[in-house]
C-alpha positions in Angstrom: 78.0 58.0 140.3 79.5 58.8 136.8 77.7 60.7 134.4 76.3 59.1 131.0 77.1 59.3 127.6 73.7 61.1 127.1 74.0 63.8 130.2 76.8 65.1 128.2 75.5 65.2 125.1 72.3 66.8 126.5 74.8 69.3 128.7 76.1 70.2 125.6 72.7 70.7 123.6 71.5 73.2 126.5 75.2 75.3 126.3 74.6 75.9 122.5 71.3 76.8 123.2 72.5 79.3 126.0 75.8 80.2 124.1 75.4 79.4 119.9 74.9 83.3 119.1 77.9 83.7 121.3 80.7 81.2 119.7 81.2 82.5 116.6 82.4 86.2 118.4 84.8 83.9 121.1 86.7 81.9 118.2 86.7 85.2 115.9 88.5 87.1 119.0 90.4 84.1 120.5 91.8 83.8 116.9 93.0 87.6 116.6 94.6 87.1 120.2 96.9 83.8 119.3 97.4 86.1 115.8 98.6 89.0 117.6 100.9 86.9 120.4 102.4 85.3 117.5 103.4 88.5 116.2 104.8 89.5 119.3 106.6 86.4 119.8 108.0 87.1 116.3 108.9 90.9 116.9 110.7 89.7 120.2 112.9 87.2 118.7 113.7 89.9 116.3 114.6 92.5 118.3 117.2 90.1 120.1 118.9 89.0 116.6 119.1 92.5 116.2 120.5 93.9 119.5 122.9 90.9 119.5 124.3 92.2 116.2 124.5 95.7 117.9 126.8 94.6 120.7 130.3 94.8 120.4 132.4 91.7 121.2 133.6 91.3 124.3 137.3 91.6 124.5 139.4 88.6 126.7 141.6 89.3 129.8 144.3 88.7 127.9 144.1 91.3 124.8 142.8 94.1 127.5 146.2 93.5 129.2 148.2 93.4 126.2 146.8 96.4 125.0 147.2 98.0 128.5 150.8 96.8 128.0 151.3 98.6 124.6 149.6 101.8 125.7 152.3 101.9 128.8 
């Protein structure tokens, strides 16, 4: 037994009813949170650019033992 076109729409009527003076204060929030996370999102991939930067370059086998070599 599926429900009608009509249930719906009358299912939706008796939410706003319930919830109208309510929906304006969960988009206005919702919208600060998904604001925020982006930020953070943004921040983040910063931070890695930066500490990528930051870190030396790792060195080969090959030089380490040459300079090993030279050094003796």
């Amino acid at each position: 037994m599926g429900t009608s076109h009509w249930q719906l729409l009358i299912l939706l009527v008796i939410i706003l009813l319930l919830f109208g003076n309510r929906i304006p204060q969960i988009a206005k929030s919702l919208g600060k949170g998904i604001t925020e996370f982006k930020k953070g999102v943004k921040s983040g991939e910063d931070d890695d650019e930066d500490e990528e930067e930051e870190l030396p370059k790792k060195k080969s086998k090959k030089k380490v033992a040459k300079e090993e070599d030279d050094e003796e």
